[in-house]
DSSP file (Angstrom, degrees, kcal/mol; ACC not computed):
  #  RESIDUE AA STRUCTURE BP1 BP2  ACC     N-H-->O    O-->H-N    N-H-->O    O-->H-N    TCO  KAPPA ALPHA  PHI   PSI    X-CA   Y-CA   Z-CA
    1    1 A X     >        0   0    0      0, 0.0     4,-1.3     0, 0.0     5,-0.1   0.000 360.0 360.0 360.0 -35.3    0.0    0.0    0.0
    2    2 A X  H >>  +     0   0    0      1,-0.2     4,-1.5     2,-0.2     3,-0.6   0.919 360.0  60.4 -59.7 -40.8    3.0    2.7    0.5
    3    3 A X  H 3> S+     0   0    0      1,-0.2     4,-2.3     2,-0.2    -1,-0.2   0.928 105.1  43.5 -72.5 -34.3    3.9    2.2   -2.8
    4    4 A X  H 3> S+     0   0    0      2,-0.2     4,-1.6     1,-0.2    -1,-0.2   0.857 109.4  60.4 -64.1 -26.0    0.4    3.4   -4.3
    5    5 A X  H <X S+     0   0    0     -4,-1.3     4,-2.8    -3,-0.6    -2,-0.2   0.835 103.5  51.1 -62.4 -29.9    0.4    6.1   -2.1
    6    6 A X  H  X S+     0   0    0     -4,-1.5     4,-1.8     2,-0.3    -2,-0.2   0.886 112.3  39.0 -53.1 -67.0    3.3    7.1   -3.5
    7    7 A X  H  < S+     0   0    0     -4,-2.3    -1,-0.2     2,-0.2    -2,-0.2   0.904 112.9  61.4 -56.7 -47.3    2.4    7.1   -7.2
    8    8 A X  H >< S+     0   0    0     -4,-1.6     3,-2.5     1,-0.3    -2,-0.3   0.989 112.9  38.0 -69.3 -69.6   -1.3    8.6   -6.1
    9    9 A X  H 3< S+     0   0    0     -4,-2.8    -1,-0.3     1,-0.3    -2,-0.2   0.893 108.9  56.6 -66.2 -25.3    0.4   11.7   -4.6
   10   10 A X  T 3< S+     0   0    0     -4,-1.8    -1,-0.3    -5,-0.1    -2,-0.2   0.284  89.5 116.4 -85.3  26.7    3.2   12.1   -7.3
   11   11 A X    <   -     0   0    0     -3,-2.5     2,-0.5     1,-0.1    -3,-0.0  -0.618  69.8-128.5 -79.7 141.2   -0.2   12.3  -10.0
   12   12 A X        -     0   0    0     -2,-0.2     2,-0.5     0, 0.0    -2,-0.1  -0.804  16.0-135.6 -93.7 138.1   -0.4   15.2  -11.6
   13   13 A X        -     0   0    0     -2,-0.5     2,-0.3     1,-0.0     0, 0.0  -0.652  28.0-123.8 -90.3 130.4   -4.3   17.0  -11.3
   14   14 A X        -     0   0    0     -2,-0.5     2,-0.5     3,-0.0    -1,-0.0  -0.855  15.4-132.0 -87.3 122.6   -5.2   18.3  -14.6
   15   15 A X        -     0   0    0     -2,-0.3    -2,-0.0     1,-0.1     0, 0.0  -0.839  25.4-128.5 -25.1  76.6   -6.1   21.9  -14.6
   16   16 A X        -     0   0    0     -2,-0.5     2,-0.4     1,-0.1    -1,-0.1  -0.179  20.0-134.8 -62.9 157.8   -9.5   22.5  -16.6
   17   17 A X        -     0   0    0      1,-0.0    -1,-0.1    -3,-0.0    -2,-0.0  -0.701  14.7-106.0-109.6  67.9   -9.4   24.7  -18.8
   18   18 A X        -     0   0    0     -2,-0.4     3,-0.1     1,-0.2    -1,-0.0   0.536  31.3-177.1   5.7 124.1  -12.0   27.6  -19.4
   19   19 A X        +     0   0    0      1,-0.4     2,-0.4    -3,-0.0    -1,-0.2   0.522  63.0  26.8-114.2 -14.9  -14.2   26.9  -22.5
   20   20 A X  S    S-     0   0    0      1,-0.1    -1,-0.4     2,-0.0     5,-0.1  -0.896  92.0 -92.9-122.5 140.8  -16.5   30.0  -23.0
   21   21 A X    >>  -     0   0    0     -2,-0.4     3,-3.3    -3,-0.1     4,-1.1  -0.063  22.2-143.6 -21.3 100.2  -15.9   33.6  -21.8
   22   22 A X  H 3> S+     0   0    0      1,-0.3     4,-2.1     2,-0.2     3,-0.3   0.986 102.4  63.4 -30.4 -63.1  -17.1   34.6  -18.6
   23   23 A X  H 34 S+     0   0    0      1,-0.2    -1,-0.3     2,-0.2    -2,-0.1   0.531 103.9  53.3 -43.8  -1.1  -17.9   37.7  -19.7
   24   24 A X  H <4 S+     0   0    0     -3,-3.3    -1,-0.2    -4,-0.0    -2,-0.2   0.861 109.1  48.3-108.0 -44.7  -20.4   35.8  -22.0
   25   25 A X  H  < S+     0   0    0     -4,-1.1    -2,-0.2    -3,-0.3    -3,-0.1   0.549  93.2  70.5 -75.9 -29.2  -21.9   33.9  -19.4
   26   26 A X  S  < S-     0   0    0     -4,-2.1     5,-0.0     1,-0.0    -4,-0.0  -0.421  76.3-113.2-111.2 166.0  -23.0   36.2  -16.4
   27   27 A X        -     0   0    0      4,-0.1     3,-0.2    -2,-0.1     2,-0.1   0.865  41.0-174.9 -24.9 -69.5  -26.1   39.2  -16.3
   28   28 A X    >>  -     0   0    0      1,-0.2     3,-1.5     2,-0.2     4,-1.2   0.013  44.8 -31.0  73.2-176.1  -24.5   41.6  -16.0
   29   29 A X  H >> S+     0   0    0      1,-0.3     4,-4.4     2,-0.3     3,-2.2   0.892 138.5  44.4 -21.3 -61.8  -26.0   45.2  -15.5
   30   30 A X  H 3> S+     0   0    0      1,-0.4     4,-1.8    -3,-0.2    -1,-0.3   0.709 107.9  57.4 -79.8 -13.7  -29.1   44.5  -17.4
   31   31 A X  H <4 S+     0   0    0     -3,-1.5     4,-0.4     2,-0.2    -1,-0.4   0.407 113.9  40.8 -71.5 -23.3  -29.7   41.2  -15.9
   32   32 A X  H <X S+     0   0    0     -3,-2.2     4,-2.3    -4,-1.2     5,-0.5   0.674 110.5  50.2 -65.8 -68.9  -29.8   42.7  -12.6
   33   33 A X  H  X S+     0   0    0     -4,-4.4     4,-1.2    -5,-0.4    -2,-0.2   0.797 110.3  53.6 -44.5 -56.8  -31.5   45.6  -13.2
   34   34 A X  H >X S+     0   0    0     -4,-1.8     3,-2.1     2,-0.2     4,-1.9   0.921 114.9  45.3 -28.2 -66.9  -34.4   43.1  -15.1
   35   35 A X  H 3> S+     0   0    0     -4,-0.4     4,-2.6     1,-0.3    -1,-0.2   0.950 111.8  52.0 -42.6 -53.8  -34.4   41.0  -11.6
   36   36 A X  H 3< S+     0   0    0     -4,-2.3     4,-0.4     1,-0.3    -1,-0.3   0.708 110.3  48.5 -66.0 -20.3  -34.5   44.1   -9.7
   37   37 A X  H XX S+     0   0    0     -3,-2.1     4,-1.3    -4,-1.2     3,-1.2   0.920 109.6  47.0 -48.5 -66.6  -37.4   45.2  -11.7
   38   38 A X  H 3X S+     0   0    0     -4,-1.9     4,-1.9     2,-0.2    -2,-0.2   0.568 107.2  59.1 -83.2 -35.8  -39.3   42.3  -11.4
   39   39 A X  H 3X S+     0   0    0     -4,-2.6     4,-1.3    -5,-0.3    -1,-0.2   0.740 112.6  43.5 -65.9 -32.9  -38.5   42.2   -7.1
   40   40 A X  H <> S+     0   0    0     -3,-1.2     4,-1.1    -4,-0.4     5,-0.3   0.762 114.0  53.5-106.2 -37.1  -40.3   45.9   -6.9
   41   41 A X  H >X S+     0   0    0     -4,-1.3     3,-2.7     2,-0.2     4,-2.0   0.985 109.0  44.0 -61.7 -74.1  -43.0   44.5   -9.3
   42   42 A X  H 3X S+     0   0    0     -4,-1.9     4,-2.5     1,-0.2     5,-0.2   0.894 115.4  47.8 -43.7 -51.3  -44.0   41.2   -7.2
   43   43 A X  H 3X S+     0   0    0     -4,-1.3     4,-0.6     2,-0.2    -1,-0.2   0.600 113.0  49.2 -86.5  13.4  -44.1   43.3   -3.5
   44   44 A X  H <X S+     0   0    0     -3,-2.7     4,-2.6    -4,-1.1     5,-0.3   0.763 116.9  41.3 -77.1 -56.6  -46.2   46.1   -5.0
   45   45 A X  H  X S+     0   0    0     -4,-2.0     4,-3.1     1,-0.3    -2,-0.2   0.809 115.2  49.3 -14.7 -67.8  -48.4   43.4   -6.3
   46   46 A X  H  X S+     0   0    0     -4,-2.5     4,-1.0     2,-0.2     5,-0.3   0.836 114.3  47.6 -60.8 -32.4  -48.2   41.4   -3.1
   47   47 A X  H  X S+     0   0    0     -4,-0.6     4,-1.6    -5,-0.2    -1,-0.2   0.914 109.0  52.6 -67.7 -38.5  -49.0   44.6   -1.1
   48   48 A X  H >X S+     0   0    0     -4,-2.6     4,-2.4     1,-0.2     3,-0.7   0.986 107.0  49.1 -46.9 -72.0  -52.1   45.7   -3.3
   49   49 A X  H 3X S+     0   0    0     -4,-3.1     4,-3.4     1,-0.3    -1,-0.2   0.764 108.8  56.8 -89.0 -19.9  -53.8   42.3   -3.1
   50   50 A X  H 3X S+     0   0    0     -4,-1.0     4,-2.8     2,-0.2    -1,-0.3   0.875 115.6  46.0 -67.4 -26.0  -53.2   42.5    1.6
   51   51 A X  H X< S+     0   0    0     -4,-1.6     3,-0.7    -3,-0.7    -2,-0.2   0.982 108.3  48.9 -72.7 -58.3  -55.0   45.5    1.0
   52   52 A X  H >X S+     0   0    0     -4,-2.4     4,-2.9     1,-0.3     3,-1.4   0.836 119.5  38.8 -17.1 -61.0  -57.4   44.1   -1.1
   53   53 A X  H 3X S+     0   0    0     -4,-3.4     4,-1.8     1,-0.2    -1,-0.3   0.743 107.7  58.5 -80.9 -21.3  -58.0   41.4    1.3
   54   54 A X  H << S+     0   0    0     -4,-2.8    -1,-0.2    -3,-0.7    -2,-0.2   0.136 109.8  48.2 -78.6   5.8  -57.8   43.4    4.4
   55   55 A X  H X> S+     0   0    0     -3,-1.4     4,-2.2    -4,-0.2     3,-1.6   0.677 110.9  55.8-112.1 -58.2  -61.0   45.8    2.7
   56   56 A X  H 3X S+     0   0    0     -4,-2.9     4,-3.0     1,-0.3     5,-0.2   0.868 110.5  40.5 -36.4 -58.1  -63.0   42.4    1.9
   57   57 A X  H 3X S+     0   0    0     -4,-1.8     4,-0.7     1,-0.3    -1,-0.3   0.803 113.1  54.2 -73.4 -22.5  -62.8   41.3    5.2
   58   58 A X  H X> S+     0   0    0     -3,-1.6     4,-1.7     2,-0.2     3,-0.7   0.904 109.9  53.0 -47.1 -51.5  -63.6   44.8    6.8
   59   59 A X  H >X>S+     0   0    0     -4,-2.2     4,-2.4     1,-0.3     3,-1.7   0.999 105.6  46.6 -68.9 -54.4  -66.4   44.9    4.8
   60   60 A X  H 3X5S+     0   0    0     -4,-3.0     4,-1.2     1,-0.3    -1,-0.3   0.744 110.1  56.1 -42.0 -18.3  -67.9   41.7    5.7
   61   61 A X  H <X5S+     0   0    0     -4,-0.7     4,-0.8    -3,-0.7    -1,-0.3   0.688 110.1  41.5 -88.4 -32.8  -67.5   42.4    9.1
   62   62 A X  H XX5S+     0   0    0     -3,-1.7     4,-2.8    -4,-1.7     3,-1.5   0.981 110.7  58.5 -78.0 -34.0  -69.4   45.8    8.9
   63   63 A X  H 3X5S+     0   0    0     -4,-2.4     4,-2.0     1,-0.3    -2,-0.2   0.792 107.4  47.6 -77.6 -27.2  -72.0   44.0    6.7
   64   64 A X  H 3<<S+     0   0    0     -4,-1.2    -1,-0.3    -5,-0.5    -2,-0.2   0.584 112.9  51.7 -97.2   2.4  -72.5   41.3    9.9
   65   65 A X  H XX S+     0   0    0     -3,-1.5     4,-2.6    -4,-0.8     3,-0.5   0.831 106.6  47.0 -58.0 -68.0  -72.8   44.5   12.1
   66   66 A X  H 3X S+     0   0    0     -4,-2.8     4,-2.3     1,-0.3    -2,-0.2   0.894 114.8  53.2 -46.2 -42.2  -75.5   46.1    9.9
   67   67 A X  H 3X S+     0   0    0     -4,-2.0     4,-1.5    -5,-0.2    -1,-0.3   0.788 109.6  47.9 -69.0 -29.0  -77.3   42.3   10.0
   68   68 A X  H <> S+     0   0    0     -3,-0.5     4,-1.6     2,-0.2    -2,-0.2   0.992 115.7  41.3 -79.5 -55.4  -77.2   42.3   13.8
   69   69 A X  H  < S+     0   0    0     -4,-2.6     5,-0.4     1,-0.2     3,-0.3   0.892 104.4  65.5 -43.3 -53.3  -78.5   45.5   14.3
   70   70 A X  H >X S+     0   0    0     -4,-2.3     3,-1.7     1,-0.3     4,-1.3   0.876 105.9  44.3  -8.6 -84.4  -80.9   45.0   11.8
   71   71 A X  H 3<>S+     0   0    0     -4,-1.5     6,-1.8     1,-0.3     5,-1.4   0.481 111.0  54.4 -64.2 -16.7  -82.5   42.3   13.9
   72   72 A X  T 3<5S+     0   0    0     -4,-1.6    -1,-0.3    -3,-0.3    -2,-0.2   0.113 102.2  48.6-100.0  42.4  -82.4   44.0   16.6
   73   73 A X  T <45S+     0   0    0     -3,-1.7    -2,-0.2    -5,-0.1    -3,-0.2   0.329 114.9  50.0-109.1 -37.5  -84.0   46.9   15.7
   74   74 A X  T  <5S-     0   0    0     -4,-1.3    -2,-0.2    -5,-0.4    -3,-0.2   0.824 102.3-143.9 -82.3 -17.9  -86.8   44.2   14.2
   75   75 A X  T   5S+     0   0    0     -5,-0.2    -3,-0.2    -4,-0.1    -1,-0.1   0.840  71.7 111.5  70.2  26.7  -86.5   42.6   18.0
   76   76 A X      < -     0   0    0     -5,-1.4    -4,-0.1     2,-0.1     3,-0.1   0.698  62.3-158.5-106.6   0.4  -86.9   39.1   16.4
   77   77 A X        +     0   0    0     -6,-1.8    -5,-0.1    -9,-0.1    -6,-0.1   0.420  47.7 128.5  75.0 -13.8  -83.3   38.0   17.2
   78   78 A X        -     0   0    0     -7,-0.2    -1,-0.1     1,-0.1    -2,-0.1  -0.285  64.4-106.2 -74.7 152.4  -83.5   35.4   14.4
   79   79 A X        -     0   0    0     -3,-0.1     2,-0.2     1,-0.1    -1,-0.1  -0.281  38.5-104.3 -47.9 169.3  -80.6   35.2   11.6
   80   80 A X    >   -     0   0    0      0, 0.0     3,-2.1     0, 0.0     2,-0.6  -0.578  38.8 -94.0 -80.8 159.9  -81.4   36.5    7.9
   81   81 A X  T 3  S+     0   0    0      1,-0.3    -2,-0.0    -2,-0.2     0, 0.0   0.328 117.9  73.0 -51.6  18.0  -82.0   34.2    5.1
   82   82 A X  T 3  S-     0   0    0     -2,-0.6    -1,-0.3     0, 0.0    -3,-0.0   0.518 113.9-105.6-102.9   2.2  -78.1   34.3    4.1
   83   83 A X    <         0   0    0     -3,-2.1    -2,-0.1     1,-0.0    -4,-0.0   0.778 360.0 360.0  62.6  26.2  -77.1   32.2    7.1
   84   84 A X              0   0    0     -4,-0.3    -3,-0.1   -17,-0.0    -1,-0.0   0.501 360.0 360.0-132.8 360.0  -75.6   34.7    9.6
């Protein structure tokens, strides 16, 4: 076994060798800036649509206020025919 170790360490490792340009490969400017575009697009988006959802659910919430009252203003206590 010493003698394979031997040979094994005195191997020479092959270098690779670039085949295409870097410069060819990577974004660069406009490849950011696209991404970075695209990052500002998706959290307005995402913020528009909490809002969105944060009006829906306000409203329903006044709209089962206005039904409560409703019914007790009419003093029969019952739900409406929508089921709340």
């Amino acid at each position: 076994m010493h003698g394979l170790g031997w040979i094994v360490a005195q191997a020479v490792t092959p270098t690779p060798t670039p085949t295409v340009d870097p410069d060819q490969v990577t974004p660069g400017p406009l490849g950011f800036a696209v991404v970075a575009l695209l990052v500002v697009v998706v959290v307005l988006l995402v913020l528009d649509m909490l809002r969105r959802v944060r009006r829906v659910r306000y409203r329903e919430e006044a709209n089962e206020a206005l039904d409560a009252e409703e019914a007790a203003a009419r003093g029969d206590g019952v739900e409406d025919d929508r089921g709340r």
